[in-house]
Every structure is written in C-alpha cells, then in structure tokens.
N, C-alpha and C positions, 0 to 999 in steps of 0.2 A: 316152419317151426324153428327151424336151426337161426336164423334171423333174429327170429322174437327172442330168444335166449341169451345174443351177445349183445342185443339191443338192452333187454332188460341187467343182463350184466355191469354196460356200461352206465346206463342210468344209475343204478344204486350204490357204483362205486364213485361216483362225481358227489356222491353227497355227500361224503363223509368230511369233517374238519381235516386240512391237513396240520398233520404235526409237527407241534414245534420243533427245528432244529437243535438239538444240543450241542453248544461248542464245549470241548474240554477247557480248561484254562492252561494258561501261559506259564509253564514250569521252566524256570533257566537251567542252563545243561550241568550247569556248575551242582546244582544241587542233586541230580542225577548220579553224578560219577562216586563211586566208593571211594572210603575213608584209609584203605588198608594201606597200612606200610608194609613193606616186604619181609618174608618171615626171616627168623632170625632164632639161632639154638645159643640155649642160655647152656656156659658150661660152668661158671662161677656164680655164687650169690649176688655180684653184682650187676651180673649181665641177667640174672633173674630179677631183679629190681627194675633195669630198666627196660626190659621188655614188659613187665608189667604196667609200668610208666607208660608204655606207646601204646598198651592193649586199652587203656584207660582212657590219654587222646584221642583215639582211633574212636571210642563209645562214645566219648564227648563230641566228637563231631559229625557220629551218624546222629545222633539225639538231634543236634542243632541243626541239620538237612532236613528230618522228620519234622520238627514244629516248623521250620520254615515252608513247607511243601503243606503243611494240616492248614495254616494262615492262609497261605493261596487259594487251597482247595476250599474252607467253610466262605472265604472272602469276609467283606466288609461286616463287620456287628453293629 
C-alpha cells in the first residue's frame, strides 16, 4: 500500500503544466542609488533658500529614477 501511494503521488504531480519562469527586468544600478545630498543646517535666509533649492533637485531626481524604473518595469506599449 505504501507503494501504491508514492506511485500515485508521483503520477499526478508529472501532470501538471510547469510554470513559467519569471525573469524580473534589468534595473541599472544608477537608478537604484538615492538622490540625497548631505544634510546641511540652514542658519541665515539664505542658506534657507538654498537648501530648499537642493531639497527640490534632490525631488526632481528621485521623480526622474521613478519614471525611468515605471518604463522598464510596464516595458514596450
């Protein structure tokens, strides 16, 4: 009986469809790495402007990682 069981085990797991592999896609590493500049204490209006300025580049160019990694990932339209 203990036979018959791994025989029929085997039998009915050979019939199933194997499935398909999924590759992830190909992300370059560049677009991986964070955007931050090192932080930085504003102690005049002006060093409050332009840490502003770099908190704003810094957005702008996780943005542009994000649509370039969303292109890769939906692929060709």
């Amino acid at each position: 009986m203990h036979r018959c069981l791994i025989i029929c085990a085997l039998l009915t797991s050979a019939c199933a469809r194997p499935q398909p592999e999924i590759v992830p896609p190909y992300v370059p590493a560049d677009l991986l790495t964070p955007c931050l500049t090192p932080p930085m204490v504003a102690k005049t209006e002006g060093q409050f402007a332009a840490k502003m300025l770099r908190i704003a580049s810094d957005r702008d160019c996780a943005n542009q990682k994000i649509m370039s990694i969303g292109e890769i990932v939906a692929g060709p339209q």
